[in-house]
N, C-alpha and C positions, 0 to 999 in steps of 0.2 A: 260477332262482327258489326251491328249495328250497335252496341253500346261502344265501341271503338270507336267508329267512325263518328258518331254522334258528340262524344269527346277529344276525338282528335281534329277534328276539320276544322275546327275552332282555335284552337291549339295553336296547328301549323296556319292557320291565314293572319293570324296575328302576326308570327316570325315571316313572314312573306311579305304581308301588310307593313311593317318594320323598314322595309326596306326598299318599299313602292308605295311610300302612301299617299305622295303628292303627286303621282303620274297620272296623265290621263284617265289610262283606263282603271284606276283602281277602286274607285268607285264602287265598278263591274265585278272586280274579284272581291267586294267586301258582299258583292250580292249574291253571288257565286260559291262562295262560302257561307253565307248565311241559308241559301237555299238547299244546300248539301244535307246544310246539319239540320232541318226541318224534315228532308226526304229522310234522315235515318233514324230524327226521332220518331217519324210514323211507323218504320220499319219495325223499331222496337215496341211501338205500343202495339201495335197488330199481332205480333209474336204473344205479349203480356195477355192482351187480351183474349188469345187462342190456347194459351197453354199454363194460364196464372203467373205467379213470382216465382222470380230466380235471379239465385245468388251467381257471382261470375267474378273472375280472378282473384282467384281464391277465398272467397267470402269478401272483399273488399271491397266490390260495389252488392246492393241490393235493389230491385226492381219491380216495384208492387202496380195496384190498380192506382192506389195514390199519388205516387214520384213521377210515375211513367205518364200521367195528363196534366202534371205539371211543366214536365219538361218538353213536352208536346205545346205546348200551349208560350213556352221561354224560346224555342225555336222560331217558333211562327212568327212571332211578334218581331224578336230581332232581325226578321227577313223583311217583313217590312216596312220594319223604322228603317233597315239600312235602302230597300229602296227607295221612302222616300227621302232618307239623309243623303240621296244621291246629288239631287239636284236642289235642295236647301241648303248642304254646304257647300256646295260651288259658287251658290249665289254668295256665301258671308265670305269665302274665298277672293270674289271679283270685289269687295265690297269694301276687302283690305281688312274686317271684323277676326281675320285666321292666315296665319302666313303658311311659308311653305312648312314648316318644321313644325307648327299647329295641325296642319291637315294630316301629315303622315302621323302623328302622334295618337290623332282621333279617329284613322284607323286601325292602327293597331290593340287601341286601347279596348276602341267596341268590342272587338274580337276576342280580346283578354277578358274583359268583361264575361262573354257569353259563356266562354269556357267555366270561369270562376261559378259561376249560375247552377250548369249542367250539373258542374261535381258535385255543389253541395246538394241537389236534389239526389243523388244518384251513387252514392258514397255510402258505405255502409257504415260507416267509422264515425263517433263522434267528434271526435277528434280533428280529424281530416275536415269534418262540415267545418268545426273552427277556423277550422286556414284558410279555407277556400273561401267562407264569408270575409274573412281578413283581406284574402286576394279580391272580391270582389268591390271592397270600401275601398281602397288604395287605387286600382285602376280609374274609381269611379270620382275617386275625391282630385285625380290629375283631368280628368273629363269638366268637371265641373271647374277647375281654375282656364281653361283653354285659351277663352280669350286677354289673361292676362290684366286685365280690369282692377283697380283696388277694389270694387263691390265682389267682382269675380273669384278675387284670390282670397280676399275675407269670408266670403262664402264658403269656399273650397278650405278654408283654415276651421273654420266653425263647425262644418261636416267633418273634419278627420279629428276634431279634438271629442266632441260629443260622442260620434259614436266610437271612438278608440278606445275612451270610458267606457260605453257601454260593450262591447265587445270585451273588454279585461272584465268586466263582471260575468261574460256567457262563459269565458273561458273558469274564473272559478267555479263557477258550477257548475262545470262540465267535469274540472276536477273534482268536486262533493260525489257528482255520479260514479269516478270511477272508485272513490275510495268505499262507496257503497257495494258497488259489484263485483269487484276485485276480492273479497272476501266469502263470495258467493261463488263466482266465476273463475277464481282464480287471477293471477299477476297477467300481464302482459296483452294483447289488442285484442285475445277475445271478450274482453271487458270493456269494451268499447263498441262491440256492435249491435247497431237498433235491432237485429232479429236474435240474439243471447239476451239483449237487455231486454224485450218483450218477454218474451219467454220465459224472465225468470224474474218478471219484474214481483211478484206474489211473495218473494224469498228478502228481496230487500229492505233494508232499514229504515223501515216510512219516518224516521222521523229526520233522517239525513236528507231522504231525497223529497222530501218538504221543502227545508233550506235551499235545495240546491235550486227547486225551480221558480222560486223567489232571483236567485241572481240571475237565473239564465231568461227568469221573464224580465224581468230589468235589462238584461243585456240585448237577446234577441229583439225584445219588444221596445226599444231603441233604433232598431233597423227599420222596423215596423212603421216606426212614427206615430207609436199613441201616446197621449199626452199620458204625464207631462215631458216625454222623451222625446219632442217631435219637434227639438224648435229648427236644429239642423234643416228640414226640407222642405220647406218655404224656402229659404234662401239657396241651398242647393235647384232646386229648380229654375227660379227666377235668374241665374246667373248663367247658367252653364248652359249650353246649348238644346236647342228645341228637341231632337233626337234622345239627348240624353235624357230629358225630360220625360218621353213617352217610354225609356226603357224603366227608367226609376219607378217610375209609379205605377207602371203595368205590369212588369218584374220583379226588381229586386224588394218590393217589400211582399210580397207573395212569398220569395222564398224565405227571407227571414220568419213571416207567420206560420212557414210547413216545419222549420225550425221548434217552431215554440207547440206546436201543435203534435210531434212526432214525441217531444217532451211528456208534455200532459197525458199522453198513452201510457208512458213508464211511471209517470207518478201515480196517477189513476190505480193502476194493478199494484201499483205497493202499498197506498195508504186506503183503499176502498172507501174512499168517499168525493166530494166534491170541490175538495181542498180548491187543485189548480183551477179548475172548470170555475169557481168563487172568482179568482183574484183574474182572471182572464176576461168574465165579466166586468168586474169591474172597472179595468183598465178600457175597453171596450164602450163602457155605456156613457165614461167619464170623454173619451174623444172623439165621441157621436154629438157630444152637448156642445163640448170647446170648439169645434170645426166647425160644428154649425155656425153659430153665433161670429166663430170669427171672420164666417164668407163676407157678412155684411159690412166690413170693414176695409176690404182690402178695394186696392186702385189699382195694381199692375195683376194684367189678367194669367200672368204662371204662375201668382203667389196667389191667388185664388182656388185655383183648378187644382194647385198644391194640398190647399185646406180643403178641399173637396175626397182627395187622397188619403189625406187622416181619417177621415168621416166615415168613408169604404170600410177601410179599414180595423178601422172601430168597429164598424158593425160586423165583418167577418170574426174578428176576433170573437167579438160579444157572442155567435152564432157557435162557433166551435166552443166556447167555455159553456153556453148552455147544455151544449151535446143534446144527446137524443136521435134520431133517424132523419123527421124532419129539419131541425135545426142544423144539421152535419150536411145532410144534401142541402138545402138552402147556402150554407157556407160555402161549399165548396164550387158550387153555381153561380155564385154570387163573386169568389176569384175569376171566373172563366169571364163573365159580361163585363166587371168592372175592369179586367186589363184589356179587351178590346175598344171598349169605348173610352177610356182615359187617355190610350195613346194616339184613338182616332182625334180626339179632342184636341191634344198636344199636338196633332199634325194640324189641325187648320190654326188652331193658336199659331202657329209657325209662320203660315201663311200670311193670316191676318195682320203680325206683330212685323214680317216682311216689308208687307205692303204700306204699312205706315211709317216706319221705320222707328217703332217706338210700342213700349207694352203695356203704355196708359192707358187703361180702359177710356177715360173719357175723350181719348184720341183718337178709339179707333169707332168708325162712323160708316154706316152707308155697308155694307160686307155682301150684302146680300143682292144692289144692284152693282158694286163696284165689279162682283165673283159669284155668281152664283153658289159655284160648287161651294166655294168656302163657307159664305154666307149660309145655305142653307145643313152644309155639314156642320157649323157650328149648332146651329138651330136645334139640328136633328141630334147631334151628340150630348146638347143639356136637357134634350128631351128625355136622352134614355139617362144622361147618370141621375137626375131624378127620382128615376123611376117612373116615368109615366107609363100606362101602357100602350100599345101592347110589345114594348120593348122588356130584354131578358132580366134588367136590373129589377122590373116591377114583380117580377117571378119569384127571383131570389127574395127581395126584400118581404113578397107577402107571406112565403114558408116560414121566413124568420121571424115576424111580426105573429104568426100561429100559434106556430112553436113556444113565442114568449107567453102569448095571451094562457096557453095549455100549461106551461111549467113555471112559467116566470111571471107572477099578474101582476106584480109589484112597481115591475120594470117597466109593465107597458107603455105607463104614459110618458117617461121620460124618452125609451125609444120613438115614440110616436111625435113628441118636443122635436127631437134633432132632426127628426125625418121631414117637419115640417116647414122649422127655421129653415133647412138645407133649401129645399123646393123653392120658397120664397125670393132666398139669397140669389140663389144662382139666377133665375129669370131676371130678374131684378137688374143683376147684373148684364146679361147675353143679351135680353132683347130690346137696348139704344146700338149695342156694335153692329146687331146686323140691320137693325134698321134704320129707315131718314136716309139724307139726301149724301151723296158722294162727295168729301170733302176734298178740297184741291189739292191737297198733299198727297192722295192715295197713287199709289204704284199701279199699273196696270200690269201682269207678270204670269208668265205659265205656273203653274203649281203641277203636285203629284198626287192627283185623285184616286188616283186604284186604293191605297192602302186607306183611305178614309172609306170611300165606300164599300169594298170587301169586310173592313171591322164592323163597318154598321147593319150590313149586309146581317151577319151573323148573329150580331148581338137582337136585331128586329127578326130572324128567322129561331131563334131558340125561344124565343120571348112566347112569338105564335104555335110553334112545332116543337116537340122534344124530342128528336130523333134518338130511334129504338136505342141505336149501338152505343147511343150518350148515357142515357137514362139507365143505362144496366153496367154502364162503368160508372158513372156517379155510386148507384147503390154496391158494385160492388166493394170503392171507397169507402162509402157508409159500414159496410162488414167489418172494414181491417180498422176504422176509427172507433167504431161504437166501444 
């Protein structure tokens, strides 16, 4: 019942939202819906967590320690962006920035979006992750044209062409995988599911599903946004609205990397070596360097916070292809802090780029006496994606950093390069916007502080505390990865 309702509420507020999406109150039922599907993803991870994995309709979805605080964590967050996409697009609403036919579209689409998310965490079928990752670019590439813009709709063009590419490459080798297993497993969709293709991944043809996850790391890790696959989101961000912003870079490239990461398990047991866990690094250590370097460049602050995203990213990735215990928990700690504080960021970014009415860094001045809350959440959210301590990024990043120094010495210092250009860049950048004098254009305006301070909240309480019931669902992740 909680894997239903967790997949259904999403579902049906889309078809609702469809058809209320410019009414007053819908807003409310986009929060009301989002809050639903949070209460029944906990339901299910409290079940996962009391009784282990389990398969459900008929082997077609699957539900491990992994999927289930994933999808915990893709709940929560679209609860809320969507509260604070309550009163941010109302404002671009009053602003004439979204008409009527904009607003209903961008709620329906969040909704579809969220759905598109769940399933592919939550889908036992490789298959199926295909589509739903398809479902999930498609709603999100009409999300990012919304306001109609020639920057807008070129953006929203450049995101459905790149990654359409890259997606037709996941999707071949997803067919390599089945023409692998299929001869193993037999014809038809039990050849397709992540707990047959575990299970029997020892039996497969290491040298097919080598190839395969060559395309599929191409294709997934496209979604992903590690160079050199990542030019799409910069510009998907920068265009599309601030909401979709904080769900893109706190969400959907998490799922895309449990994509590529559920992969590297089945390669792993066929070919017994470090084939994928090589090329995962590498991909990894090469968009840790590129992001970095390329913060120092950028002027509009979502095309930053953007590059900031590859960087994460990169290093999660780098973290899972290293593998190993520490490395894996690092990784996957290292998802949990970076989508809370990404899309807390992306909420005052919203603010901030409101009240100026423009998302040129060197426009936007004064944040901190203009808005306190803004000003100092900005502050406080470059503090953590940083990594300073005693915020949760500086936790994940120094297990990862161990891990490398212990298996990987090689690496170290060009890890320790991105991690430092990164640091540099972003202060560099954040600390003229919140500080100095209040320039006469700035807006005076309510904002939506809850969902910045509860992210930060979290990501500065895991940083200082590792609470019991985390730390033994991280490691029991650690089991089902190693």
């Amino acid at each position: 019942m909680p894997l239903l309702i967790l997949l259904g509420v999403p579902l049906f507020a889309a078809v609702v939202l469809a058809f209320v999406g410019d009414r007053k109150y819908a807003p409310e039922i986009n929060i009301a819906g989002s809050a639903a599907t949070f209460l029944a993803g906990l339901d299910l991870a409290l079940d996962v967590y009391n009784n282990g994995p389990m398969l459900a309709g008929n082997k077609f979805f699957f539900v491990d320690a992994f999927n289930v605080y994933l999808a915990v964590l893709t709940s929560f967050v679209s609860m809320t962006t969507a509260i604070f996409s309550r009163r941010y697009m109302r404002r671009e609403r009053e602003h004439g920035r979204v008409g009527h036919w904009g607003m209903r579209f961008y709620h329906a689409m969040f909704q579809l979006f969220i759905f598109a998310m769940l399933l592919c965490l939550l889908t036992n079928n490789v298959g199926v992750l295909w589509i739903a990752m398809e479902l999930a670019t498609l709603s999100t590439v009409l999300l990012v044209s919304l306001y109609r813009t020639p920057t807008a709709i070129e953006a929203a063009w450049k995101y459905f062409i790149l990654c359409g590419v890259g997606i037709a490459q996941a999707l071949f080798g997803t067919v390599l995988l089945y023409f692998a297993s299929e001869k193993v497993l037999g014809e038809g969709g039990e050849a397709l599911l992540w707990t047959n293709l575990i299970q029997s991944s020892g039996k497969l043809e290491p040298t097919i599903l080598s190839l395969a996850f060559v395309f599929l790391m191409v294709g997934y890790g496209t979604k992903v946004g590690l160079v050199p696959l990542h030019n799409w989101l910069p510009d998907a961000h920068s265009e599309g609205p601030t909401p979709i912003s904080a769900v893109l870079s706190g969400l959907l490239l998490n799922v895309a990397l449990y994509a590529l990461v559920r992969c590297k398990a089945i390669v792993d047991g066929s070919t017994h070596t470090h084939y994928a866990g090589n090329i995962m690094m590498g991909f990894g250590i090469i968009s840790i360097l590129v992001a970095a370097f390329s913060l120092l460049r950028q002027k509009d602050i979502k095309r930053m916070f953007s590059y900031s995203s590859i960087e994460h990213m990169g290093i999660a990735t780098f973290a899972f292809g290293l593998g190993g215990p520490i490395a894996t928990y690092g990784a996957l700690l290292h998802m949990l802090v970076h989508s809370l504080a990404k899309s807390s960021i992306f909420f005052t970014v919203g603010h901030a780029s409101q009240m100026h009415r423009t998302q040129e860094m060197d426009k936007i001045k004064g944040l901190i006496r203009g808005n306190p809350l803004v000003g100092w959440g900005m502050m406080f959210g470059a503090m953590a994606i940083v990594g300073m301590p005693p915020f949760g990024i500086f936790t994940s990043e120094f297990l990862i950093l161990t891990a490398t120094i212990k298996d990987a010495p090689l690496m170290t210092p060009f890890l320790l390069l991105g991690l430092a250009v990164a640091f540099a860049a972003v202060f560099r950048k954040v600390q003229p916007m919140v500080a100095g004098e209040i320039p006469p254009y700035q807006k005076s305006m309510k904002v939506a502080n809850a969902p910045v301070l509860l992210h930060m909240a979290i990501v500065l309480a895991v940083g200082l505390y590792m609470p019991v019931f985390l730390n033994q669902w991280f490691h029991k992740a650690v089991q089902i990865l190693k």
